[in-house]
N, C-alpha and C positions, 0 to 999 in steps of 0.2 A: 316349631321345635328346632332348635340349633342342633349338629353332632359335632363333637371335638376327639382330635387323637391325641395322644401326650404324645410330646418331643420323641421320647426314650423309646417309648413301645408303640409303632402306629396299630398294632394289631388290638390293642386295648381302647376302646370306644366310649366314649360317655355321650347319655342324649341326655340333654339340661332343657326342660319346658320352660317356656318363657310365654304365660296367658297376658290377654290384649293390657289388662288393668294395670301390671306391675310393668308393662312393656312402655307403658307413656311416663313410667317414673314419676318421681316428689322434685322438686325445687325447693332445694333449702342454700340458706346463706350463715349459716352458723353447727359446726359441730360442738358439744360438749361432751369430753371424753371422762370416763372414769376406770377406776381397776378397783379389781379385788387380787388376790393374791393365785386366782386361776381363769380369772377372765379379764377381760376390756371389753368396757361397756361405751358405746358411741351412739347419743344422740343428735338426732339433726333434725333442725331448726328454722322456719322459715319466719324471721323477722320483718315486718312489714311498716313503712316511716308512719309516725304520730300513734302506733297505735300501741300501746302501753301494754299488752298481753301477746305472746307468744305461745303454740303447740307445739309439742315435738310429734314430726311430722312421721319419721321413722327411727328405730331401734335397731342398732345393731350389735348384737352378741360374741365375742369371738375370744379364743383362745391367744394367749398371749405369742404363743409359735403361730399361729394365721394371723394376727395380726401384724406380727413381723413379716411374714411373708406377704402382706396387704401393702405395707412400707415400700416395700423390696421394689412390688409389681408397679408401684404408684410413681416412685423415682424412677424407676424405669421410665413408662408414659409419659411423668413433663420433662426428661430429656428429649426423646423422638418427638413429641410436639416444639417444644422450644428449638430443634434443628430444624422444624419445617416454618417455622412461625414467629422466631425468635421469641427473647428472653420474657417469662412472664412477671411483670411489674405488681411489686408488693406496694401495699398501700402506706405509707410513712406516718400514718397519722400519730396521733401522743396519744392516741386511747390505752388503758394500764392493763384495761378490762382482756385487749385482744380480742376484743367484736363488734360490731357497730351497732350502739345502742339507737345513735341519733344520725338520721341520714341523711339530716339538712331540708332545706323544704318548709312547706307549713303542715303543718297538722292536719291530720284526716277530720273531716266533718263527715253527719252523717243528715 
């Protein structure tokens, strides 16, 4: 179990559980975002080469002000990583789609 103090008030505490299962995380290589008119809906994706079916691994729900504030938090992170690590290289490819359907290689056999 983590404890965290907000910036503002250290006397206000939060303990956030974090159990072993969700602590080893998903690996996905593909988000697919949607909205409604009160949420944003974010699935993620782990695409695997040859093999023609994909899960969505995890679901995430959020309010369009936390999802802004996810933005916020996120740009923040790959500036301080990019100052310690420099610039993170986007991929160029011509795909229209924005995700990598096909990731080169041969096909999975089974």
């Amino acid at each position: 179990m983590a404890d965290f103090k907000e910036k503002n008030h250290p006397e206000n505490q939060l303990s956030i559980e974090l159990n072993e299962e969700v602590a080893e995380g998903v690996y996905t290589n593909l988000a697919i975002i949607s909205h409604s008119n009160s949420e944003f809906i974010m699935d993620f994706v782990n695409i695997m080469p040859g093999v023609p079916k994909a899960k969505v691994k995890s679901r995430v729900v959020m309010t369009p002000q936390n999802t802004k504030r996810l933005i916020h938090a996120l740009n923040e992170n790959i500036r301080k990583f990019e100052q310690i690590h420099g610039p993170v290289k986007m991929d160029s490819s011509p795909n229209t789609q924005g995700f990598p359907i096909n990731f080169g290689g041969p096909k999975a056999e089974a």
